[in-house]
N, C-alpha and C positions, 0 to 999 in steps of 0.2 A: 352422497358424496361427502366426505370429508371435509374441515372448515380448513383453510391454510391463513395461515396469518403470515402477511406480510407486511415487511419493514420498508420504512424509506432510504432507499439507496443515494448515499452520497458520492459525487465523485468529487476527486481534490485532485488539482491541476498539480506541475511539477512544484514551482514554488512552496506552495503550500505542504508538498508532500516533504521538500527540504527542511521547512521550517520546523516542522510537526516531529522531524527524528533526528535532526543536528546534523545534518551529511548534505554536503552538496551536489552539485551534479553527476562530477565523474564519480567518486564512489558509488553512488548511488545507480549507476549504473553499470559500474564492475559490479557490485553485489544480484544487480539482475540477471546479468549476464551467467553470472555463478551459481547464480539459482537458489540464494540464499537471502533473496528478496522478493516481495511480490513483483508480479509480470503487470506492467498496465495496460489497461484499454482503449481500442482506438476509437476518437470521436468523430464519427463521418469519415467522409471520404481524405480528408489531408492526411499531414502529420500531427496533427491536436489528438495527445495522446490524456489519460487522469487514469488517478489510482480508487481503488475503490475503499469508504473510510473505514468499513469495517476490517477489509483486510490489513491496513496498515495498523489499525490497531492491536490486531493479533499478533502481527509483528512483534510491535512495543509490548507488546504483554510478554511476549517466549524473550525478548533479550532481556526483562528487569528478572525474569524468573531463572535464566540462564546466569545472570550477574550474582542474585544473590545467593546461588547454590553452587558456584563455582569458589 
């Protein structure tokens, strides 16, 4: 069997995910909507939804890479 190496998965609630990219809620939720944002995750049964941090990092990484070749 193969060795898999896993990583510790964080999740960031909304707050945090506003702080982290400088956009507040409604953008940040038109751009999910448009699909030019990650989709977040539902925690249990409510509405307590979080983002996962690697993916938002990938984000922030394609727009500074977007920024400086544009």
């Amino acid at each position: 069997m193969a060795e898999q190496i896993q990583t510790a998965l964080t999740i960031l609630r909304r707050r945090q995910v506003e702080k982290r990219i400088g956009l507040t809620r409604s953008p940040l939720y038109a751009r999910i909507k448009a699909g030019t944002f990650p989709k977040p995750i539902q925690l249990g049964n409510g509405r307590a939804v979080g983002w996962i941090e690697a993916e938002i990092d990938a984000w922030l990484a394609e727009q500074i890479l977007k920024s400086r070749t544009a």
